[in-house]
C-alpha positions, 0 to 999 in steps of 0.5 A: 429543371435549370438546365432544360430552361438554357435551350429555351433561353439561347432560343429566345435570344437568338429570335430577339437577334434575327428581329432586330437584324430584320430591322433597317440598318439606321433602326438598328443604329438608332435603337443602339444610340436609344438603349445608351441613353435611354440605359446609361451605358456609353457615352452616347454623344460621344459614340453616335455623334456625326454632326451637330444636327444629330448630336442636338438629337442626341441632347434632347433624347437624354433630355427625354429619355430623362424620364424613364425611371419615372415611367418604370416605376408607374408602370400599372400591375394590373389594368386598373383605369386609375393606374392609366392615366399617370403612366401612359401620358408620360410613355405616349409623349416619349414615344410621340418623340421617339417615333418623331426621330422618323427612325423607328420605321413600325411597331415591331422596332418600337417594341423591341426597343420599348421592352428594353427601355421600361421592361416586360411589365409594360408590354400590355401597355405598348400597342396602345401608346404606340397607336396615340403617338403614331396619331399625334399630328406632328408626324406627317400624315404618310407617316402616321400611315404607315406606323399605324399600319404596321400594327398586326391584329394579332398585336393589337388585340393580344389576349396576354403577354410574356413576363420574359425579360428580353435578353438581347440588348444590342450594343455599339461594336467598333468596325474591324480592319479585316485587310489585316492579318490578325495576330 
């Protein structure tokens, strides 16, 4: 059985990779930077930095991204409305920034990023927080437009989600001279 289970899983992960390449470059780039500091993998600072405007991003998105285990252990088994309400004001605020960071350009970018910061259990979760924080009125309302609208139906109204872990976590890859003859 094991063995007839790695075609499915090399498929799925080569679907998770042609979604995120089917992302603008600076999604791409900011659901890199978001996976450092949202999974303590690199120095985010360090790597992402340009200048001081995005290296005080960066400090608030830790400052934010603080938050996370919070969120992952309130993440409801079920959807009782007394589990809601503690998990979803603190996800919708995280959101409401990540999405005020203007760099996740639609639902699709949002959950392909969300799914890797909080986990599969909080995919039933994701079109709901993302419709509150696409409707805060610190986006512009051109803005809350577009994201709000890049919502499929069939997203929206999904009869069940997958419990799939995702299995592609992009990561940042240090440019190659390709002038230069390898050795």
């Amino acid at each position: 059985m094991g063995i007839s289970a790695r075609p499915a899983d090399g498929e799925i992960t080569l679907a998770e990779m042609r979604e995120f390449a089917s992302f603008p470059a600076g999604t791409q780039r900011y659901i890199r930077r978001s996976l450092d500091v949202g999974l303590h993998r690199q120095d985010a600072l360090k790597i992402w930095s340009r200048d001081v405007v995005e290296a005080a991003s960066i400090r608030a998105q830790v400052r934010m991204y603080d938050r996370l285990n919070y969120i992952k252990s309130l993440v409801p088994d079920d959807s009782g409305l007394d589990q809601v309400e503690p998990f979803m004001a603190p996800l919708v605020t995280l959101s409401a920034f990540d999405l005020g960071q203007d760099r996740l350009q639609s639902f699709s970018s949002y959950r392909f990023l969300y799914e890797r910061l909080i986990g599969a259990a909080a995919r039933p979760w994701l079109p709901g927080a993302f419709c509150a924080a696409a409707s805060l009125p610190h986006l512009h309302p051109d803005k809350r437009r577009v994201l709000l609208q890049s919502i499929s139906e069939a997203a929206a109204t999904a009869p069940g989600w997958s419990n799939r872990e995702p299995t592609f976590y992009p990561e940042w890859v240090e440019k190659v001279d390709t002038t230069k003859p390898a050795n």
